[in-house]
Each structure stands twice: as structure tokens, then as C-alpha cells.
C-alpha positions in Angstrom: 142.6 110.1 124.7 139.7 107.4 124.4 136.9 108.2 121.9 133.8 109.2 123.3 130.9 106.1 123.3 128.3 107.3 122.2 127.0 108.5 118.9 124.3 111.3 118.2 122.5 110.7 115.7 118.6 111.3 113.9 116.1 108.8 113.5 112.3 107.7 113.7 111.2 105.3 115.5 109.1 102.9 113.1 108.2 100.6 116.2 108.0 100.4 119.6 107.7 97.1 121.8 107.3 97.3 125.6 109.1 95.1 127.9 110.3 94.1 131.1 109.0 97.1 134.0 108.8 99.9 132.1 111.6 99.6 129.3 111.0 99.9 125.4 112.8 98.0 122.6 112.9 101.0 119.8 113.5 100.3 116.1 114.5 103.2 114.6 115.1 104.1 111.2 118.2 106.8 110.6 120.1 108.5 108.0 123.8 106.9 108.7 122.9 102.9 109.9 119.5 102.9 108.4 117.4 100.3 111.0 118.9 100.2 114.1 117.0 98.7 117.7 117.4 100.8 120.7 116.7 99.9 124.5 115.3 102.6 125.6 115.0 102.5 129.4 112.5 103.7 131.5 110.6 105.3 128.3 107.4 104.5 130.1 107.9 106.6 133.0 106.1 109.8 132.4 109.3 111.3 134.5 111.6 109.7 131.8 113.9 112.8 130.1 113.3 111.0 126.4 109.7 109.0 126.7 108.1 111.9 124.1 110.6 110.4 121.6 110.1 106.8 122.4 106.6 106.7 120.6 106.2 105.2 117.0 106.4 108.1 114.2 108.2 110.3 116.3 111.8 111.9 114.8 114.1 112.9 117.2 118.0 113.4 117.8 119.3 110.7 120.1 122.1 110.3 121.8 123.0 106.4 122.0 125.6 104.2 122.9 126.5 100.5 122.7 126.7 97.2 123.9 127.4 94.5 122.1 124.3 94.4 119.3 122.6 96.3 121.2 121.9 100.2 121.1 120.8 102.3 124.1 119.0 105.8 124.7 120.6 107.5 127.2 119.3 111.3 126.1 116.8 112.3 123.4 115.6 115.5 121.9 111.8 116.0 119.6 112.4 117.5 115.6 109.0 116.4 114.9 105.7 115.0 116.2 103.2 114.6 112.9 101.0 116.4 115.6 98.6 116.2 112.5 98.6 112.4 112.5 97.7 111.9 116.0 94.3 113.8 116.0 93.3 111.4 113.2 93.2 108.0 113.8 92.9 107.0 109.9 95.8 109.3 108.7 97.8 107.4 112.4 96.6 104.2 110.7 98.2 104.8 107.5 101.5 106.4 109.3 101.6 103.2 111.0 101.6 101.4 107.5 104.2 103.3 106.1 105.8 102.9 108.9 106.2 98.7 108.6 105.9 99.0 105.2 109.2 101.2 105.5 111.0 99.0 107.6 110.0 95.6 105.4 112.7 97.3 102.8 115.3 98.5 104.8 118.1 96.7 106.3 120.0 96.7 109.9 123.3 99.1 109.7 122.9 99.8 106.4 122.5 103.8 105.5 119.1 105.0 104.5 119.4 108.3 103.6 116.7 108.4 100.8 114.1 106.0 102.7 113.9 107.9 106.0 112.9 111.3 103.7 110.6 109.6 101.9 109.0 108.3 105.2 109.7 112.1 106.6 108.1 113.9 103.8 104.9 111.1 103.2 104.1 111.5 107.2 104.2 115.2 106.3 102.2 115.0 103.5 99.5 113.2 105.5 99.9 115.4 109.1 100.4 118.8 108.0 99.7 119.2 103.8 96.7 117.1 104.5 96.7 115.7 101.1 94.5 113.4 100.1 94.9 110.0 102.3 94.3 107.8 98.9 96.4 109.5 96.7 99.1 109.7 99.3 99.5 106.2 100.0 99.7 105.1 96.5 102.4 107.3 95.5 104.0 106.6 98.7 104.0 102.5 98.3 105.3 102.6 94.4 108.1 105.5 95.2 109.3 103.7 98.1 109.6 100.5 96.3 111.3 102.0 93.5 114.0 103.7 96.0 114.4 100.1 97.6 115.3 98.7 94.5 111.7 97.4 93.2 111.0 99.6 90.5 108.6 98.9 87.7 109.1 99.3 84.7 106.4 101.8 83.4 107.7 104.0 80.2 106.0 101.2 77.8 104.3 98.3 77.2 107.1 95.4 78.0 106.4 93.2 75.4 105.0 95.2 72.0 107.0 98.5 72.7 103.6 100.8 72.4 104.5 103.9 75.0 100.7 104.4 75.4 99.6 100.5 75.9 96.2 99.8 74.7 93.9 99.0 78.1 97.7 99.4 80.4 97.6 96.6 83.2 100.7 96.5 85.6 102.2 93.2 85.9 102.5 93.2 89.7 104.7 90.0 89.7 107.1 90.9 86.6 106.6 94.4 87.5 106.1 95.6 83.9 103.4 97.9 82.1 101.6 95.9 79.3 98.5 95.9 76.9 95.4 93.9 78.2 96.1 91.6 74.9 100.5 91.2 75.6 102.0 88.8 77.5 101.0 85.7 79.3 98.5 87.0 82.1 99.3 86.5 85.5 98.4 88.6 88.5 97.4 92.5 86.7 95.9 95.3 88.0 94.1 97.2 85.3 95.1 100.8 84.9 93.7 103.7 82.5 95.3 107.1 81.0 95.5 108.9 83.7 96.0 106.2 86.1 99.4 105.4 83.9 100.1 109.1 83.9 100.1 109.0 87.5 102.0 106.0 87.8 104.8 107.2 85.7 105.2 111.0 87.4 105.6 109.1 90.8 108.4 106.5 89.5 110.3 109.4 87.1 108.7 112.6 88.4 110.7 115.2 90.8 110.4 113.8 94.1 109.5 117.4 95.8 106.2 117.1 93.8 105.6 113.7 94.4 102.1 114.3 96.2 100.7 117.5 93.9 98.5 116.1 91.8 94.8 115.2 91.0 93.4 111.8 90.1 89.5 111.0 89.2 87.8 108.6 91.5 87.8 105.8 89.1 91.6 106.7 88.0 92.5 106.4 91.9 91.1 103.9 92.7 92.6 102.1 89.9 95.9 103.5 90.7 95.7 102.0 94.4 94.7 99.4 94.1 97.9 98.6 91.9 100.0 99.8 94.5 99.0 98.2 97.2 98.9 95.0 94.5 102.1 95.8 93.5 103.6 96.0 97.0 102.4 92.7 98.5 103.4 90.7 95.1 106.9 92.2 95.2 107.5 91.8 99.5 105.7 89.1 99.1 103.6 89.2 102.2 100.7 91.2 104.2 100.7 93.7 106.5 98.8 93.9 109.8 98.5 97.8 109.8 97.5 97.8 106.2 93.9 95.9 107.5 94.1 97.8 109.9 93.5 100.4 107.9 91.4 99.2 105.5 89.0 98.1 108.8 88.6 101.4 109.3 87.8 103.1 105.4 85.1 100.1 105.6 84.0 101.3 108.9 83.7 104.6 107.6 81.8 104.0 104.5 78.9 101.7 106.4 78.8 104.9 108.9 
């Protein structure tokens, strides 16, 4: 007897392209072949059976089969909306970062089992926790890149061995914690205490708590903006949803 074509299987779908009529091109991120592109036909009929999973940062159980390349929907069923995350357009903004930020790590048939649950449970974090957009998305940009293989190291300073660095910068190049005084310089964000504190229980902290705790303004904002450093050094490039984003916290703060 012939094996059955198609494969179920659970994904979200980090983008969505439209083309030809009323088609979609779906890259999807899953559990068992990591980032996979689907043709999802039709999914911009309103009377197509799967079009409520054929939106970006929706996670769904599809039922695919394939040509070539080439993946295609042919049934779909919703797990989760972010419902949260679509009745705020800053907290959609930053699910659409993590989103391509996500999919700038992962690779095509390759499984991504502990990158789709850290997208899963950031998206939740934002939608339904409603934790604090600022602290989420650094802790969310310095775990992923330490599950992608990027992590830095943060347990002391790299080049005089001090565990508590006098004036901690992160190198976001080397990716190393130093003292202000150690090493060469080079592109460093400045930290403090508790920004190092915070730094270290995301990268060797239990992941189920990654988002429950408090930072100062000044330590946050420190703490981001070595992130987000951190993040373009290592990827080595921008991302269009990140300023998108950030148009909209400026927008916010001249309102």
C-alpha cells in the first residue's frame, strides 16, 4: 500500500507574501523541519476553509503535501491567535520583529524545536501576560540568540577574570562581558548591576521564568539597548520591523 502524501504537522507562519489572484506564499516555522514555505491557495478568499491560519503570527495544525521544493496547504486548523497582539498595534509591531528576527536564525528543513517555543511563549508573554513590551523584547532577542548558537559569554569579565566587572560593558562583536578599563574597545554597550544581573538570568536562568522580573528604567534601558546592539552586531544586519517599531515608541513619546 502507497504512503499517504501528506504530512500534518504544527507551525507559525512568520510571513506571508501575496501572489498571483488570490494565493499566498507562507513561511512557516515548525517543530520537525523548522522553516518551511507553503503555497497556500486561495488564502485570500474569505470562503477559503484555512485563510484564518494563513496570517503572520498565527499557529495552527496544517495538513500539507508536496511538490518538488515546494509545500502546499490543502487543510488547516487555529491553536492560537495572540488575540492580545492584534488589538495593539505596538505589541503586533514587536510580534512582527520577533517574528523576522526568528526566522534570520533558523534554517530550511532543519528541526526547530526550541526556537518555535521560544517564539510561542515571547508572543504569549506580550498578547496575553502583557508583560512589559521593553523588558520582553530584550530578553527575548539575547535568549534567542543564545538558542541559535550566539551566546555571549556573560559569567565574567573576559579578559581580567573579575565575576562582577568594574563598569560591565558587553562586547557586542566578541560577544564577551568586560570591565570599561579591559580589552581593546570596539563596539560596547555599557551595562550596570542590575542590568548584568538581568543579562545573566536570561542566558542561564530557567527558561519558564524568562520574562518574571523587574528592571529600573535606567537598568532597562541599558539592558536593551545591548540587546538589540548585540543582535545586529552578531546577524550582522537591520531589520525593517525593528524601525518599524521604534517609529512607533517615537511616535508615542512626541504624543
Amino acid at each position: 500500500m502507497a504512503s499517504t502524501p501528506y504530512v500534518v504537522i504544527r507551525g507559525i507562519v512568520l510571513r506571508e507574501t501575496e501572489t498571483r489572484e488570490a494565493d499566498k506564499i507562507l513561511t512557516l516555522l515548525t517543530d520537525q523541519r523548522g522553516k518551511i514555505s507553503v503555497i497556500a491557495r486561495g488564502a485570500r478568499r474569505k470562503s477559503c476553509r484555512y485563510a484564518a491560519c494563513a496570517q503572520a503570527l498565527v499557529y495552527s495544525e496544517w495538513t500539507l503535501y508536496q511538490k518538488g521544493e515546494w509545500y502546499y496547504a490543502n487543510e488547516g486548523a487555529t491553536m492560537e491567535l495572540f488575540a492580545g497582539l492584534r488589538t495593539d498595534l505596538d505589541a503586533m509591531a514587536l510580534g512582527f520583529y520577533f517574528a523576522e528576527l526568528t526566522e534570520a536564525v533558523t534554517t530550511e528543513e532543519a528541526p526547530a524545536g526550541p526556537l518555535l517555543r521560544h517564539l510561542l511563549n515571547g508572543l504569549y508573554a506580550l498578547s496575553t501576560l502583557k508583560k512589559p513590551p521593553a523588558l520582553v523584547k530584550s530578553a527575548f532577542e539575547l535568549k534567542l540568540l543564545s538558542l541559535a548558537g550566539y551566546e555571549p559569554l556573560a559569567d565574567a569579565c573576559a579578559y581580567c577574570g573579575n565575576e562582577e566587572p568594574e563598569e560591565p560593558m558587553l562586547d557586542v562583536v566578541q560577544g564577551v562581558v568586560r570591565c570599561k578599563s579591559c580589552g581593546g574597545g570596539g563596539a560596547a554597550a555599557p551595562l550596570c548591576r542590575d542590568s548584568l544581573a538581568a543579562l545573566r538570568r536570561i542566558l542561564y536562568g530557567d527558561e519558564k521564568r524568562l520574562y518574571s522580573f523587574r528592571l529600573g528604567a535606567d537598568a532597562q534601558r541599558r539592558l536593551s539597548q545591548a540587546a538589540e546592539s548585540f543582535a545586529r552586531a552578531q546577524l550582522e544586519r537591520g531589520f525593517r520591523t525593528l524601525d518599524f517599531y521604534k517609529s512607533l515608541e517615537r511616535s508615542g513619546d512626541e504624543t
